[in-house]
Backbone as a printed PyTorch tensor [residue, N CA C, xyz], in Angstrom:
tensor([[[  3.3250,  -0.4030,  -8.6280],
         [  3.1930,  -1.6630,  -9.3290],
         [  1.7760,  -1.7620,  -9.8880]],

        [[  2.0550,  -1.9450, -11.1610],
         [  0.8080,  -2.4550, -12.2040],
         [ -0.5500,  -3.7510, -10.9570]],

        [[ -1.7200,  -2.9110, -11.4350],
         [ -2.8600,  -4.4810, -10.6080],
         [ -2.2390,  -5.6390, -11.3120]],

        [[ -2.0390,  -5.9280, -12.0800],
         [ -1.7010,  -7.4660, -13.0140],
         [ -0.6680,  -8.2060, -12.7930]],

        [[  0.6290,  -7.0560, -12.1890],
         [  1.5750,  -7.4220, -11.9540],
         [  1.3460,  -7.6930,  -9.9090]],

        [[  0.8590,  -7.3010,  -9.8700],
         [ -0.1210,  -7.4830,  -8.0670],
         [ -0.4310,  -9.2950,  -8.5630]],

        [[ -1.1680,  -9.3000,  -9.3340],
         [ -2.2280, -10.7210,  -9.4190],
         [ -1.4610, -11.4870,  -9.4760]],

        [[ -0.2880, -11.4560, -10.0030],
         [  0.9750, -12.1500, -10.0230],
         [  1.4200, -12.9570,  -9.1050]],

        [[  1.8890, -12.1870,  -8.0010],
         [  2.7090, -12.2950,  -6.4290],
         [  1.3200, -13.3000,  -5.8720]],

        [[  2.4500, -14.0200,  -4.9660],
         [  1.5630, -15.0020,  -3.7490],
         [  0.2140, -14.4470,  -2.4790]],

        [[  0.4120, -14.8380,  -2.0210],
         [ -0.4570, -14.6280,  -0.8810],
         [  0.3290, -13.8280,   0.0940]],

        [[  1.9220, -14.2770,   0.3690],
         [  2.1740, -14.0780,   1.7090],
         [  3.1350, -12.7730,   1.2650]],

        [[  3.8180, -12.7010,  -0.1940],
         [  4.4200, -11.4720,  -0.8110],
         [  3.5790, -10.3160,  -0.6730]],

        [[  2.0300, -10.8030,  -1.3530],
         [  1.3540,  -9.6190,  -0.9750],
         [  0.8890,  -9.0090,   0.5430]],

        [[  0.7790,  -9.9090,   1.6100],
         [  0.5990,  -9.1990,   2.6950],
         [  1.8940,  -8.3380,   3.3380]],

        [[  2.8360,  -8.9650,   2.6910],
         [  4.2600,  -8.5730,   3.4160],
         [  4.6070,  -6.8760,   2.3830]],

        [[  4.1770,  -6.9800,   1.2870],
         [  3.7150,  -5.6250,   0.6550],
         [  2.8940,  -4.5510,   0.9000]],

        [[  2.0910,  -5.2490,   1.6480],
         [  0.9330,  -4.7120,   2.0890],
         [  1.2800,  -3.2560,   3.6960]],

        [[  1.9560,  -4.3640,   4.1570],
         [  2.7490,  -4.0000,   5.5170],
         [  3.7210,  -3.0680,   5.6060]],

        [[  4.3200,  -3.2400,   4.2020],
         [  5.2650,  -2.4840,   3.8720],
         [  4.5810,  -0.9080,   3.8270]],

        [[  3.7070,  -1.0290,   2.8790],
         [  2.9790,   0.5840,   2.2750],
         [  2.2260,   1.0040,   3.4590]],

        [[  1.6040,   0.1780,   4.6240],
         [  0.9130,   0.7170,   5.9490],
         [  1.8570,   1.4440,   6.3560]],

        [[  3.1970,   1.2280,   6.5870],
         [  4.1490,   1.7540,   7.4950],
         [  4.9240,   2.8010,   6.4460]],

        [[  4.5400,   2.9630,   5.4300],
         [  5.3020,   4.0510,   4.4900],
         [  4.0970,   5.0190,   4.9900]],

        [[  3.0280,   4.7530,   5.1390],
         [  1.9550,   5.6400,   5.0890],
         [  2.3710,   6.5380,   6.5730]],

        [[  2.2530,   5.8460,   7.5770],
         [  2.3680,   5.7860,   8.2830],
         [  3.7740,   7.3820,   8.6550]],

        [[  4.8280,   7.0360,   7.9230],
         [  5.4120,   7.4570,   8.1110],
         [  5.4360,   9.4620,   7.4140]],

        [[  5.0800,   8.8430,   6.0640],
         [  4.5510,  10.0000,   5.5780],
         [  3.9510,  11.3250,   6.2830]],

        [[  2.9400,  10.4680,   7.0710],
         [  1.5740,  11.0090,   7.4380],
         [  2.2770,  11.9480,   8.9470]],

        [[  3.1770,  11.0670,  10.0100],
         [  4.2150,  11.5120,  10.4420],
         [  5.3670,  12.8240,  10.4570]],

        [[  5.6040,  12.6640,   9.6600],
         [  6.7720,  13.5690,   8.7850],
         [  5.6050,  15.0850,   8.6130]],

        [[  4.6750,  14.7020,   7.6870],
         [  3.7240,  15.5890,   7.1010],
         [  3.2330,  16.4790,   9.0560]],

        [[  3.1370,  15.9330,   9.7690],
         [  3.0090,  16.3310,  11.1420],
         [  3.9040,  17.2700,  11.7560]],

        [[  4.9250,  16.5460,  11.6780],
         [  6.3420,  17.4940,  12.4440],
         [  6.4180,  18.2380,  11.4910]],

        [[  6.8480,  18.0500,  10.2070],
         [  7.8370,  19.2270,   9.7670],
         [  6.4620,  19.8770,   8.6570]],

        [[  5.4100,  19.7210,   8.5380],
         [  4.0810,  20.9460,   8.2870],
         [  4.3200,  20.3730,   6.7880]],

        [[  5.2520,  20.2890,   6.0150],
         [  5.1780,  19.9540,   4.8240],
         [  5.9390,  18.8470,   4.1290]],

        [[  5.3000,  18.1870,   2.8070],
         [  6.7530,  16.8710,   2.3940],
         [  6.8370,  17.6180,   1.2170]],

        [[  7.8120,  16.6220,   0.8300],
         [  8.3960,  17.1800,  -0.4880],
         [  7.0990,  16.5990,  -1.5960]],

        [[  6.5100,  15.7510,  -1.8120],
         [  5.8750,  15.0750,  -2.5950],
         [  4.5390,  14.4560,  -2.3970]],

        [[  3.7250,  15.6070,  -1.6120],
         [  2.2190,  15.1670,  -0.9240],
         [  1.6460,  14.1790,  -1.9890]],

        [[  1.4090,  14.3550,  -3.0540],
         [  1.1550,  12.9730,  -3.8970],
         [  1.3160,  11.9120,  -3.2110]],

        [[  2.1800,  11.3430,  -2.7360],
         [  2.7920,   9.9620,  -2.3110],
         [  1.9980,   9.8020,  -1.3150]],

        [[  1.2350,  10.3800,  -0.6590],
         [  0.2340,   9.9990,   0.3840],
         [ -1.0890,   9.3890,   0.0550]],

        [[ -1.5290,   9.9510,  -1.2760],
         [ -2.5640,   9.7850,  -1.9430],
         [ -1.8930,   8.2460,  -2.6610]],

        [[ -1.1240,   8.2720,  -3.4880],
         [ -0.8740,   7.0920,  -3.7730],
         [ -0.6450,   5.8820,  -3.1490]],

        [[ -0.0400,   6.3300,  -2.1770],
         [  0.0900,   5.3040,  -0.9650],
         [ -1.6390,   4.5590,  -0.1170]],

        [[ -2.1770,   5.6510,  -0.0680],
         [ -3.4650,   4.7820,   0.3580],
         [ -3.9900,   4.0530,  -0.6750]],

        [[ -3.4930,   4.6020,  -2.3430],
         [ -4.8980,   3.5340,  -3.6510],
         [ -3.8700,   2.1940,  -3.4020]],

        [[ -2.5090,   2.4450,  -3.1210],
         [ -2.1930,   1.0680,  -3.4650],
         [ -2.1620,   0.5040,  -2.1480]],

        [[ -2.1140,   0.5640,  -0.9690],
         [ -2.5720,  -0.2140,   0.4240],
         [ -4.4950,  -0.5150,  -0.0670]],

        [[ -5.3450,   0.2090,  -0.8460],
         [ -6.0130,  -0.2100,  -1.1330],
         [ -6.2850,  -1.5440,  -2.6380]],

        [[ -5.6640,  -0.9610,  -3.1960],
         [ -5.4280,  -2.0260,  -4.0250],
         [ -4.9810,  -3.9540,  -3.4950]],

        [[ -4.1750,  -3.2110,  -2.9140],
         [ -3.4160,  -4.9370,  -2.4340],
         [ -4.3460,  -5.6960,  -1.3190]],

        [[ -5.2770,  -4.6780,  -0.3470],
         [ -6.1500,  -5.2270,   0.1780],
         [ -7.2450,  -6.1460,  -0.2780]],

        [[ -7.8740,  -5.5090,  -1.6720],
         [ -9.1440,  -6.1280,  -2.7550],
         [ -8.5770,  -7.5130,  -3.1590]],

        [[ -7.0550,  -7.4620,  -3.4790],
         [ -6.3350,  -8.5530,  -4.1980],
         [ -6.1130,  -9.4310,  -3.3140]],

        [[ -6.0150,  -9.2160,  -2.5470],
         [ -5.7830, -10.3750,  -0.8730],
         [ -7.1850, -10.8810,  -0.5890]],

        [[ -8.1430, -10.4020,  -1.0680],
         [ -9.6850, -10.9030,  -0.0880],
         [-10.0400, -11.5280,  -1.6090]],

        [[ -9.6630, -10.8990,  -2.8130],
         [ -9.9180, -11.9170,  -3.8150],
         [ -9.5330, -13.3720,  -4.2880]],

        [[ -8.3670, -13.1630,  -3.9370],
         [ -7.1870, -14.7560,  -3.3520],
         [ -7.7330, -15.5000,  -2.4440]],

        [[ -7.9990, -15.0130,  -1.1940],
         [ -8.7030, -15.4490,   0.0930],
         [ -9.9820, -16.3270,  -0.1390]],

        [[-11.0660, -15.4820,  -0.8860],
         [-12.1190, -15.8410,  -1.0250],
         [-12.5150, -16.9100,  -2.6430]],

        [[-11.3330, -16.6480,  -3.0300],
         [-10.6650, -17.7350,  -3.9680],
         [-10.2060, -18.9670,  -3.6650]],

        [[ -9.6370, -19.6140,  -2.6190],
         [ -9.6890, -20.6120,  -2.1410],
         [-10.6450, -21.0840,  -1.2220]]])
């Protein structure tokens, strides 16, 4: 998802998004453990810019009110 389309969503969509991509990571990172390789190591890398992304956008909201 586009940052703009991020700036969009609420407060509580984005943490619940947020939670979502920790535990994709999570799982990835997992998988990448047991079985030595994934199909699409990319998705690990992407997975942390956008758990990073949605973090900046949450403390910008935050520190916005």
């Amino acid at each position: 998802m586009k940052t703009h389309e991020l700036r969009d969503l609420s407060l509580s969509e984005l943490e619940a998004r947020l939670e979502d991509e920790k535990k994709a990571l999570t799982d990835f990172k997992f998988n990448k453990a047991i079985a030595g390789q994934i199909e699409n190591p990319a998705r690990i890398k992407n997975t942390r810019r956008e758990i990073s992304r949605l973090t900046t956008i949450i403390n910008e909201k935050k520190s916005a009110e």
